[in-house]
N, C-alpha and C positions, 0 to 999 in steps of 0.2 A: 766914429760917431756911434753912441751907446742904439742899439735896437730895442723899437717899442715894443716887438710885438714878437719879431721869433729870438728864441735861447738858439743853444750847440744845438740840437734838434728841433728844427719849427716851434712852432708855435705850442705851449703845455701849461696847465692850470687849470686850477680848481674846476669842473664842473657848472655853469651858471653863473660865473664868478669872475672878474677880467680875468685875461684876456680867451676866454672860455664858455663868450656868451652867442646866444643865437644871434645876435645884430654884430659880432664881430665877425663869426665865422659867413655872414652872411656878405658882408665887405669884404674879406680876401676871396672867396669865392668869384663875386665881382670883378674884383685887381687883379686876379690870377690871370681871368678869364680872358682879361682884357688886354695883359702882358704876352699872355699866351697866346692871342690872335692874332699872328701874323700869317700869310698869305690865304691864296681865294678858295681852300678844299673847306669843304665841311671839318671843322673842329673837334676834338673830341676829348672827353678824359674819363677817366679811370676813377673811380672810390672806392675802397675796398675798408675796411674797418678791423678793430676787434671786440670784445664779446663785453663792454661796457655797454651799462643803459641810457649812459648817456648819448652813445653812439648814435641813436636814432634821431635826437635834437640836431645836433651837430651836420649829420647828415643832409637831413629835410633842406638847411639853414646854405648846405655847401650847394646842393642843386639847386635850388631857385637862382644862387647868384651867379653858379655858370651857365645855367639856361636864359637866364636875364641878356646873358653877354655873347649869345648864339651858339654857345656851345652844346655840342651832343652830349647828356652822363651817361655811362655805365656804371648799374650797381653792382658790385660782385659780390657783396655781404662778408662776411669774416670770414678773411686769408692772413696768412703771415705778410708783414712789410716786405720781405723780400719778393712775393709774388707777385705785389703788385708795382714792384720796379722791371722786373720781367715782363707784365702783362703787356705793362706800357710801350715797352718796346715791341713786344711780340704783334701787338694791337696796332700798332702805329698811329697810338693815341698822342697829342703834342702835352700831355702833361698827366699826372697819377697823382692820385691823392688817398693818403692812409691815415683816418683817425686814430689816433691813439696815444695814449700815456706813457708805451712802452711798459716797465715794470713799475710803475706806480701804482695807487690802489684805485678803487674801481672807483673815488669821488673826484679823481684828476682826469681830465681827457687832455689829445693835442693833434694837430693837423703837420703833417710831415708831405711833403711835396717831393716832388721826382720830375725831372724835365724829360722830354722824346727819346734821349739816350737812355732814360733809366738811372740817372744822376741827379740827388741831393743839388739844390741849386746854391751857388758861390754866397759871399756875405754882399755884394753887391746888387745882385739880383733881387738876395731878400727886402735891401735897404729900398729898391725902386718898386717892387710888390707894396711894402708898409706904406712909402709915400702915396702910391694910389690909392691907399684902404684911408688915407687922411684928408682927397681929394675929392672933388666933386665928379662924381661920375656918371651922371647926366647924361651927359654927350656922348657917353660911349656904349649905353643902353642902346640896342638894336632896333627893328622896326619890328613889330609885333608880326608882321610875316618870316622874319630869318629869328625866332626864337628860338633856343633849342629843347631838344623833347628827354626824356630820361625814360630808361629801361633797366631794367634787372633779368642780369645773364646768370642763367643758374650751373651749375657742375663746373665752375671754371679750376676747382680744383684738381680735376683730370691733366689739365696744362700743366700745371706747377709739379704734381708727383708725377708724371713723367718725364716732364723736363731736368727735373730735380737729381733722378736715379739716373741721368746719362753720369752725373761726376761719382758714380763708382766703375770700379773696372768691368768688363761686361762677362770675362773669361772667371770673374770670383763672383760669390753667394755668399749669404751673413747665414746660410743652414748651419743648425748647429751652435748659434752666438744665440742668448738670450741677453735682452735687453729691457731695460726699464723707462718710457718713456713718460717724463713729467711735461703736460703741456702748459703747465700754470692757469689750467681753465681760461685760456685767453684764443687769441685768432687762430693758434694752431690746433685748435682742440678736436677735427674731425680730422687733421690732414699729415699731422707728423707721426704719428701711430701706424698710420696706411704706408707711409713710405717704407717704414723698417721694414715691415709685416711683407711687401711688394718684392724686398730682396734679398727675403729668402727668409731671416729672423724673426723668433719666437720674441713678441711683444706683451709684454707686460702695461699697459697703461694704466696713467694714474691723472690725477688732476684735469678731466676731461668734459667733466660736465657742468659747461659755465651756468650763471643762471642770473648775469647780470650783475651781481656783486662781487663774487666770489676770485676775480681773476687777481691772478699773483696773493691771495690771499694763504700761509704757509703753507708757499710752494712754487715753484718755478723758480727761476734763475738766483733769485737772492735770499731764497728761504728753501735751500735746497735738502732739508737734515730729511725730511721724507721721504723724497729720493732715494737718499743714501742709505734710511732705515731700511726701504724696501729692496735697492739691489744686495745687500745682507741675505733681508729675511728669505727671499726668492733664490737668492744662489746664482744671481743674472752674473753677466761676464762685462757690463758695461749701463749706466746710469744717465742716463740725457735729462737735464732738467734747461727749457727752454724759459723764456720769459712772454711778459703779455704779448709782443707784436710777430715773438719768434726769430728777431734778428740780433737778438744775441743766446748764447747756451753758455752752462758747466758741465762737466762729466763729474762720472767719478767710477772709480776703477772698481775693480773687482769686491774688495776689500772694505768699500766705503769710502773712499777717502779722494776729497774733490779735486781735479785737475780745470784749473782756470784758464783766462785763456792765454797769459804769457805762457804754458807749458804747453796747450794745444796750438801754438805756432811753434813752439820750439819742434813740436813730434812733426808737424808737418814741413816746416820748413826746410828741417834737413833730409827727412825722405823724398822730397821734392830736390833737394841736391845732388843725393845717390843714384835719382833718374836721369840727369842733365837734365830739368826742365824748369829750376829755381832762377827769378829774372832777377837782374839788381844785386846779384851775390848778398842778398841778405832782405831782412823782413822791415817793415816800417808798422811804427806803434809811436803811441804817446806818450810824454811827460811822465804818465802813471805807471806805465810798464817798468818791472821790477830791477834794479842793478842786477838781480842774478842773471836773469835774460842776457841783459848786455856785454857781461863774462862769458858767460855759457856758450856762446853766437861766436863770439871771439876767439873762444878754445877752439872753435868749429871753424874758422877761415869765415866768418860771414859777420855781415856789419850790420847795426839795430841806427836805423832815422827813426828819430822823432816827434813829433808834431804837437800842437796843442790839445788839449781834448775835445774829442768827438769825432765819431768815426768817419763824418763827410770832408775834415782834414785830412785825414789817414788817408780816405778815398783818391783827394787829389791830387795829394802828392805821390801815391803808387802810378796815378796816370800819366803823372808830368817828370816821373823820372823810370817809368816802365817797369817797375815790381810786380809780382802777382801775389804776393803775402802781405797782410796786414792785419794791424787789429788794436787793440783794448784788451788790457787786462780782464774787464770786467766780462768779458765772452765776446763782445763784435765783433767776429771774425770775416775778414773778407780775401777771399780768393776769385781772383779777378780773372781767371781765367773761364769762370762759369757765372761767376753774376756782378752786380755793378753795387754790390751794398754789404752792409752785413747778414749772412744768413746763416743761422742755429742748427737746423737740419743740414746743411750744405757741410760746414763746420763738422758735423757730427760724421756726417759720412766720411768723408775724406778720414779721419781720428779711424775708423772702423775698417777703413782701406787699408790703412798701414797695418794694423793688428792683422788681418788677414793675409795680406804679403809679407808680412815677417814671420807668421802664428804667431804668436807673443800673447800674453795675457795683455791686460790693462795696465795693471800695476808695474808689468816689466817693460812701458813703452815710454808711459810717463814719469813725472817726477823729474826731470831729466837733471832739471840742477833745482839746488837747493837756494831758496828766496834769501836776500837778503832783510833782515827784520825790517818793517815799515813804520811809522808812527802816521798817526794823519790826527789833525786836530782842525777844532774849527773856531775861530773868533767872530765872537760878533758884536758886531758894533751899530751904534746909533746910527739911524739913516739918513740922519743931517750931515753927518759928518764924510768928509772923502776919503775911500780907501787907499787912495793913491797916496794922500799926505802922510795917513797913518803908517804906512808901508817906507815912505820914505824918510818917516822921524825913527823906524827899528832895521835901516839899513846897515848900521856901525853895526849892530849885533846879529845882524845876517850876515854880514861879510867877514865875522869875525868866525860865527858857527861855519862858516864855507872852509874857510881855511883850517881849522882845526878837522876838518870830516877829509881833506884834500882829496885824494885821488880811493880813499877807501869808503865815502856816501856823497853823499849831495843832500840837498834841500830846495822843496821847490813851494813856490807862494804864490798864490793866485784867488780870483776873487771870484766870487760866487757869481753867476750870470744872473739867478733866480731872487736869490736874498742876502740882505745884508749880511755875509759872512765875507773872509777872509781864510782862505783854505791852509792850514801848514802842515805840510809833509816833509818829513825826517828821514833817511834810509842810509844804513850803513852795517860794518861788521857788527858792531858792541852794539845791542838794543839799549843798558843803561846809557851808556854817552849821547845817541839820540834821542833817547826818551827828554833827558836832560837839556837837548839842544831846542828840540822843540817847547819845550816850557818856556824856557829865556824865551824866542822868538814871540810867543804867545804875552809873556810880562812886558815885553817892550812894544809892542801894540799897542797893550793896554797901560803906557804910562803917560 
């Protein structure tokens, strides 16, 4: 059954805008509050945010509706998403909550949820959340003696960067690495500059001073060329460009030239093999991770699962088949041996661990296999119309492009969660042949 109200990550949209508005966020507040109130201790949760202006609407709109439901809030102000999946647990709060768009721009916001374990909650949990937020909830409003109160905890930054710097090794120092960290003016922007700076490395920051509009605006994770111009122009030995929430990152080496994140699982995955401490004889990613990955892995003795997109798939399936590698291409990196999500700075260290247990530059770490060309295309179609039928009247010519691609690409088709699109990605040896495969796919949509 189609979800009202959360996508692959909670809940995201416009700013004031369904499903984006104060009386929405004021209803899952509510529903959360009230899913999340089981047994007789004092209740608690976590908000942590990032450096949007919208944040503060959003905000105000989430506490009254868990205080409405007895719950205690804590405000922690902007931290990275990963911290406050950490905090949650650390706190032994029954629920966390992180405003944010991720790498959106600064007129999107979105509410991201974490249950006591510090886990992304299942598609069913979310479906019985939305039912409540559609539900009268009346009866589940407290008595004006058990309301709960809200406080703001300040310095909780301190938690996360030392919690953060145990997954380097304790016997090695980043002395002597200079580094360029982009925090995309978003949640990370007082706290991933400190961590480098903490273990030992010469920090260069950039993109640090949010001011309410400005975050992921060119720069951070998917407008990385800044970055890239400056570990150049500085002579740095390593490039971090994180995104707005901070759980996901790109590098890029010495040279300039960016490492994503199929190639920052490839470096860790198999230094984590060379230690005996790689679980699952191989790493789990999505749909979108590259065929190179999946050769690469293979020349290596190790096996690439894959899941659909987003990284709270990734997540489940590493827990329910016991991996500790995972991720997205697009930087979510999750190492599940230090935290329960994707974290950018987590990601980064680990990438700066092997450089220094190898010595190796950047450039000689990464790159490890070469990508297979990708095409990605997007159709869009009327919103009357179903994308399922469409998909299934240009099945003859997706089944015809499968086999012509056989065991040297694949093609993968999927519908947009947000908008009327229809995703088609192409990947194989020959970029003409896929270029070509994906146009047909795209004309028989559209006939």
């Amino acid at each position: 059954m189609q979800k009202k109200y959360f996508g692959t990550d909670g809940i995201r949209g416009t700013a004031n805008k369904f499903p984006m508005t104060p009386e929405i966020a004021l209803r899952f507040g509510m529903a959360a509050g009230a899913y999340f109130h089981e047994g007789t201790h004092k209740h608690k949760v976590i908000i942590g945010k990032d450096t949007r202006r919208s944040g503060y609407m959003v905000e105000s709109a989430l506490v009254s509706g868990f205080t409405a439901m007895g719950m205690d809030v804590i405000q922690v102000g902007p931290m990275p998403t990963p911290a406050i999946a950490m905090l949650t647990r650390s706190m032994r709060a029954d629920i966390g909550v992180m405003i944010s768009a991720s790498h959106n721009p600064y007129h999107d916001n979105g509410i991201k949820v974490f249950d006591s374990n510090g886990l992304k909650p299942s598609d069913e949990i979310e479906r019985q959340i939305e039912a409540l937020m559609d539900s009268d909830l009346t009866a589940k409003l407290v008595d004006s003696s058990k309301l709960g109160r809200a406080e703001r905890l300040e310095n909780v930054r301190g938690r996360y960067i030392e919690y953060i710097k145990t997954a380097f090794p304790k016997s090695k120092t980043l002395e002597n690495v200079k580094v360029v960290v982009d925090s995309a003016n978003g949640a990370a922007y007082h706290v991933a500059a400190l961590v480098f700076h903490e273990l030992g490395a010469e920090v260069i920051a950039m993109a640090d001073k949010p001011n309410g509009y400005n975050i992921n605006e060119n720069c951070g994770s998917t407008k990385p060329q800044a970055m890239q111009d400056m570990v150049k122009q500085e002579g740095a030995d390593l490039g971090i460009a994180l995104d707005g929430d901070a759980d996901r990152v790109v590098l890029a080496d010495e040279k300039g030239n960016l490492i994503d994140g199929d190639q920052l699982m490839a470096v860790i995955a198999l230094h984590l093999k060379e230690e005996g401490v790689l679980r699952g004889n191989g790493i789990v990613a999505t749909v979108m991770s590259n065929l190179g990955l999946e050769h690469y892995l293979k020349d290596n003795g190790l096996d690439l699962h894959r899941t659909q997109v987003g990284d709270r798939y990734v997540s489940e399936y590493m827990r329910e088949k016991d991996f500790n590698v995972g991720g997205e291409q697009s930087g979510h990196i999750i190492l599940s041996d230090y935290s329960t999500t994707g974290d950018g700075i987590l990601a980064a260290i680990q990438f700066l661990a092997v450089m220094v247990e190898k010595s190796k530059k950047a450039s000689e770490l990464a790159h490890v296999f070469e990508p297979f060309p990708q095409i990605l295309k997007n159709f869009r179609y009327d919103p009357s119309r179903n994308p399922d039928e469409l998909i299934a009247n240009a099945q003859a010519t997706i089944d015809a492009a499968e086999k012509a691609l056989a065991s040297s690409g694949r093609i993968l088709i999927r519908k947009s969660g947000t908008e009327p699109l229809i995703r088609v990605m192409a990947e194989g040896r020959d970029e003409k042949q896929i270029e070509q495969t994906a146009n047909s796919i795209i004309e028989s949509l559209n006939s």
